[in-house]
TORTI-897106 format. One record per residue (C-alpha): residue number from 1; z, y, x; residue in one letter. Coordinates in pm, whole numbers, plus 50000, padded with zeros to 5 digits. Example, Ala and Ser with C-alpha at 12.3 -4.5 7.8 and 13.67 -1.06 7.14 Angstrom:
2
num | up | north | east | residuo
1 | 50780 | 49550 | 51230 | a
2 | 50714 | 49894 | 51367 | s
//
This chain:
235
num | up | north | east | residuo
1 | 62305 | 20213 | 30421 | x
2 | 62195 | 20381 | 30739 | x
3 | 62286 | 20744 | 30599 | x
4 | 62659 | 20661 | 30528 | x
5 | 62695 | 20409 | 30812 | x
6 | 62589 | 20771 | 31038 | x
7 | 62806 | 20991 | 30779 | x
8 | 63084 | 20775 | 30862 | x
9 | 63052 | 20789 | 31193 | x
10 | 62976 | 21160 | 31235 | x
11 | 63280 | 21225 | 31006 | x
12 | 63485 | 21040 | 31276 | x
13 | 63424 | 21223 | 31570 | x
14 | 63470 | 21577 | 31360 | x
15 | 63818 | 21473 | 31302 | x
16 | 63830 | 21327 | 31692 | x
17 | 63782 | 21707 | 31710 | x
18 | 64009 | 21823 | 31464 | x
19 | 64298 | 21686 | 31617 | x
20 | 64202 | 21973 | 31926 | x
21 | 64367 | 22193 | 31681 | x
22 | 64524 | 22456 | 31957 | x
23 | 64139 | 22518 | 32028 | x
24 | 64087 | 22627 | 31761 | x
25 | 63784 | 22857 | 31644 | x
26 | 63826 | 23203 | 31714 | x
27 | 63637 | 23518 | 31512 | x
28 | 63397 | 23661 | 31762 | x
29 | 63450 | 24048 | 31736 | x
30 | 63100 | 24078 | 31844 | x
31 | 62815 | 23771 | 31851 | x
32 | 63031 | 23611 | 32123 | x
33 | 62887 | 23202 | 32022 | x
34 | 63105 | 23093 | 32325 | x
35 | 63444 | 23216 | 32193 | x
36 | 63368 | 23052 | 31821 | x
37 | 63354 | 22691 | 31988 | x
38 | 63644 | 22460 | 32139 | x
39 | 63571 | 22302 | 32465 | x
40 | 63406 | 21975 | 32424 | x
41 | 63609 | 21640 | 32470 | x
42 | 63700 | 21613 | 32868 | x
43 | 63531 | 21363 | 33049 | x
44 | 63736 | 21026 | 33073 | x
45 | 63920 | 21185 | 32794 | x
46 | 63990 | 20925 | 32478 | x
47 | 63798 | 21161 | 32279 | x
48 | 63508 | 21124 | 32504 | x
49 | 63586 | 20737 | 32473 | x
50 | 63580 | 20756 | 32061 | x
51 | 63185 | 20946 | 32093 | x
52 | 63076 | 20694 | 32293 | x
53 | 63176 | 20420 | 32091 | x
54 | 63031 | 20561 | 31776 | x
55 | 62698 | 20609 | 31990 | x
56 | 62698 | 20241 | 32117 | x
57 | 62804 | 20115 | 31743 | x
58 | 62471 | 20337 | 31608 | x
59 | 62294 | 20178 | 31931 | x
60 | 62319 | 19829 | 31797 | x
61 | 62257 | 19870 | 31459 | x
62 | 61952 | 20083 | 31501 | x
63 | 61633 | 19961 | 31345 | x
64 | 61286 | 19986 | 31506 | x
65 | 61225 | 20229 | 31134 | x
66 | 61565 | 20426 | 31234 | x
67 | 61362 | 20454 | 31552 | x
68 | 61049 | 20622 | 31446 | x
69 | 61217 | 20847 | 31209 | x
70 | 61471 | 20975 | 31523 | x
71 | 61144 | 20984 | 31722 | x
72 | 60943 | 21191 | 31479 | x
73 | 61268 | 21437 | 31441 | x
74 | 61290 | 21513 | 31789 | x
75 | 60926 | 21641 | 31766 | x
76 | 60950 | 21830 | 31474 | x
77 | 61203 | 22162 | 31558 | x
78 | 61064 | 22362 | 31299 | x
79 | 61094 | 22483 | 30906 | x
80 | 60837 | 22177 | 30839 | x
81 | 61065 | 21898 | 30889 | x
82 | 61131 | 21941 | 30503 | x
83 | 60830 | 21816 | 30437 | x
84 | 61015 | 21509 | 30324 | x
85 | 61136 | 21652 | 30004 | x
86 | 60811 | 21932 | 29898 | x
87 | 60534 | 21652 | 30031 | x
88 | 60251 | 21645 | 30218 | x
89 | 60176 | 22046 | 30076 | x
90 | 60468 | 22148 | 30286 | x
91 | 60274 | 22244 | 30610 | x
92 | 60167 | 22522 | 30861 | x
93 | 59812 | 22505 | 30770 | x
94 | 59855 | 22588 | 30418 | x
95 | 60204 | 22801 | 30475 | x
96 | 60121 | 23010 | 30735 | x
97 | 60375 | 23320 | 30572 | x
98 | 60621 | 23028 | 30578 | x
99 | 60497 | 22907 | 30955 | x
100 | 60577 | 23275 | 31100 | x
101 | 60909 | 23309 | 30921 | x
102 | 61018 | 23000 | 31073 | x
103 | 60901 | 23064 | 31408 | x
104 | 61112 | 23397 | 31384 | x
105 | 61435 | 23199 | 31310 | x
106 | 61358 | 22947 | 31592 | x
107 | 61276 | 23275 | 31870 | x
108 | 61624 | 23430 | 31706 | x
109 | 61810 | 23068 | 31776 | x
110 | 61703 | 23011 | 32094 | x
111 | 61775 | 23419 | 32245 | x
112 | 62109 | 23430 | 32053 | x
113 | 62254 | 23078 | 32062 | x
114 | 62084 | 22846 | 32334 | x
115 | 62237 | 23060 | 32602 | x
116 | 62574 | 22902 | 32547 | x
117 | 62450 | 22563 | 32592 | x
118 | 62433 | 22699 | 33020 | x
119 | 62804 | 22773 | 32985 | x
120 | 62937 | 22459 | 32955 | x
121 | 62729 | 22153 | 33134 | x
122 | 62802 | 21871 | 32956 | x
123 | 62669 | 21555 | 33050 | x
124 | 62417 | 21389 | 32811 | x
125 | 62591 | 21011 | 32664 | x
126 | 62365 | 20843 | 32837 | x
127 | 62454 | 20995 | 33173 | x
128 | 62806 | 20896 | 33111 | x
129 | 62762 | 20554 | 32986 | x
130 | 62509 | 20361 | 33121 | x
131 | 62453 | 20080 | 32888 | x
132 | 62369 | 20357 | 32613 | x
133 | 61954 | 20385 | 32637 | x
134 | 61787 | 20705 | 32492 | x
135 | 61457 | 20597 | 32277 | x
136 | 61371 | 21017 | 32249 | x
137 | 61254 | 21222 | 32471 | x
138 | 61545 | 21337 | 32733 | x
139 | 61623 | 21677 | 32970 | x
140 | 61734 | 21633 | 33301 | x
141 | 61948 | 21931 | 33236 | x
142 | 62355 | 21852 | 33193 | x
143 | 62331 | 22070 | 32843 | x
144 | 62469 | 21825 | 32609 | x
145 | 62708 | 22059 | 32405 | x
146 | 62585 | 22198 | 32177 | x
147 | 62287 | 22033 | 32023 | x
148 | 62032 | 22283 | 31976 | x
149 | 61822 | 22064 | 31749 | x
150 | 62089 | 22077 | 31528 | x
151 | 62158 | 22417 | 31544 | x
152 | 61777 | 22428 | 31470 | x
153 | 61785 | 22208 | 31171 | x
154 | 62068 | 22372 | 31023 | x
155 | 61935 | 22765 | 31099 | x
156 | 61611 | 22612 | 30926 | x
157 | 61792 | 22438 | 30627 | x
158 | 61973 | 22754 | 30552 | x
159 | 61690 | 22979 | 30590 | x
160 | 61463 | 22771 | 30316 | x
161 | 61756 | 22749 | 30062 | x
162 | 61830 | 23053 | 30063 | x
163 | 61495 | 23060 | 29955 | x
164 | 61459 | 22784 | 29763 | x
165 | 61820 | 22746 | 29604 | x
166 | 61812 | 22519 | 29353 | x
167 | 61681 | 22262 | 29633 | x
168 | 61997 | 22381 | 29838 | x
169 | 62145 | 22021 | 29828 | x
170 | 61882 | 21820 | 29932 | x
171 | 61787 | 22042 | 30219 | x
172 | 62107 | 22076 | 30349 | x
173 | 62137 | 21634 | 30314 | x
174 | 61805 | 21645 | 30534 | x
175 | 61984 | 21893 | 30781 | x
176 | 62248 | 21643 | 30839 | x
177 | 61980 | 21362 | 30852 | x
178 | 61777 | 21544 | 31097 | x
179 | 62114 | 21625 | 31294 | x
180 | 62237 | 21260 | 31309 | x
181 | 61895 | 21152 | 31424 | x
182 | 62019 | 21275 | 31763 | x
183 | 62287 | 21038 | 31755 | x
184 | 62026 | 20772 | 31660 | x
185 | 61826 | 20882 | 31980 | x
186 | 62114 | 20873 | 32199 | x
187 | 62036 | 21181 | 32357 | x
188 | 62384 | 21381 | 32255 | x
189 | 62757 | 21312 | 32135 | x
190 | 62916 | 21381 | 31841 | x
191 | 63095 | 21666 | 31945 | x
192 | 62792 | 21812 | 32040 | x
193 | 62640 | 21835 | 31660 | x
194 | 62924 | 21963 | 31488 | x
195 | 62874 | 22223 | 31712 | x
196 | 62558 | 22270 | 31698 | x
197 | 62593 | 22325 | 31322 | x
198 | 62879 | 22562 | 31312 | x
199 | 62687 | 22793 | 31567 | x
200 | 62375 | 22803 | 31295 | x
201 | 62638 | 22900 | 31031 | x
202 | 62750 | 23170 | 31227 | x
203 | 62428 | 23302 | 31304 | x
204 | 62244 | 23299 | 30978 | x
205 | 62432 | 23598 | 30802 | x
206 | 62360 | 23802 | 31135 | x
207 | 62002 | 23690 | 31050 | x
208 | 61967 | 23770 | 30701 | x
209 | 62057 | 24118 | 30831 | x
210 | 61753 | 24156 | 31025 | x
211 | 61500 | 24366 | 30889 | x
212 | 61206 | 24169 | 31089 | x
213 | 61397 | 23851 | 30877 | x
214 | 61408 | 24017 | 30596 | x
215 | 61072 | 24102 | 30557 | x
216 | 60926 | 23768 | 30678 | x
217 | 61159 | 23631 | 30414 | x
218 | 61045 | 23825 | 30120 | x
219 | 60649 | 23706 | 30249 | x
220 | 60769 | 23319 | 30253 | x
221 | 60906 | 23372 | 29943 | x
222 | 60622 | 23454 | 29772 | x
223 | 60406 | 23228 | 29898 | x
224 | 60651 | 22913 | 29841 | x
225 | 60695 | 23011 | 29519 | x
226 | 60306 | 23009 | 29422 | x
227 | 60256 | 22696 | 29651 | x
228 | 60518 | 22472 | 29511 | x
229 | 60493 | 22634 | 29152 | x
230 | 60829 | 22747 | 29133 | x
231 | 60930 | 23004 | 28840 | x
232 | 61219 | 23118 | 29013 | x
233 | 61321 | 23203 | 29349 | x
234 | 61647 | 23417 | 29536 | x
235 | 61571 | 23708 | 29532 | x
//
């Protein structure tokens, strides 16, 4: 119930989006992130006034357990947040080939991507409405848009399935989970993870492309595949 009540929701403000269509994405010639985004929703806008009425509707129906799980996301920005689906064997300690590849696709996000969060300062929902109460940590920062936990998530997700391919769907579903437990912290807008994930899908096949990737890649591999007693793997 919780997963399609924040589908639904997240769905909404995509097409609240959508109907921006003279913004629309543009082909960066080189990695220009900035020029592949549409400005986020103006302030006072109605667009604006749809995202915060999804975040106050998620607000109220939030359970203490929708809580803890948002909570524990918010701490967890790494490759081990899938640790939901592989279990409790899923983990830096025993991983640590899988540990440095994803601490090379968080160093790539974070140079390449989390620049463009400076360019436009967007205030966080709570900032802007203040009946909405965060229950995750919070920046003082105006860098709402985009999210770069999501961009995070989703850089992770498609790192490990490209790995791990026949497990593509359910990493991917936790990606969006992970994503829409910002929404459940009330620490970003809509707006602001749809963007978040469309940056990560831009970035990743500049990543594979990297021969530092590529070679951290090929060591994960291996050692997921002995770990998790998988016969076959992407090569």
């Amino acid at each position: 119930m919780r997963r399609q009540f924040l589908a639904a929701t997240f769905v909404c403000a995509m097409f609240a989006g959508a109907a921006r269509a003279e913004q629309a994405v543009i082909v960066p010639s080189v990695h220009d992130f900035a020029a592949m985004l549409p400005s986020p929703p103006t302030p006072g806008s109605v667009f604006e006034k749809d995202e915060l009425v999804i975040l106050m509707n998620i607000q109220n129906h939030r359970s203490p357990s929708d809580i803890a799980r948002a909570q524990a996301d918010a701490a967890n920005r790494n490759i081990f947040l899938f640790a939901s689906i592989f279990g409790a064997k899923f983990n830096a300690k025993d991983l640590p080939a899988t540990a440095a590849l994803s601490n090379l696709v968080e160093a790539d996000e974070k140079a390449d991507i989390e620049p463009v969060k400076k360019l436009v300062p967007r205030l966080r929902p709570f900032a802007v409405d203040k009946d909405l109460h965060p229950v995750c940590p919070v920046k003082k920062t105006d860098d709402s848009y985009p999210s770069g936990h999501t961009m995070s998530g989703y850089l992770e997700a498609l790192t490990l399935a490209s790995i791990l391919p026949q497990e593509k769907d359910a990493i991917l579903a936790r990606a969006s989970d992970y994503a829409e437990n910002r929404l459940v912290c009330g620490v970003h807008h809509p707006s602001d993870l749809a963007a978040g994930k469309l940056l990560a899908y831009a970035l990743f096949p500049i990543l594979i492309e990297d021969p530092h990737f590529q070679a951290a890649r090929g060591a994960a591999q291996e050692e997921l595949r002995k770990a998790l007693n998988l016969q076959s793997a992407a090569k």
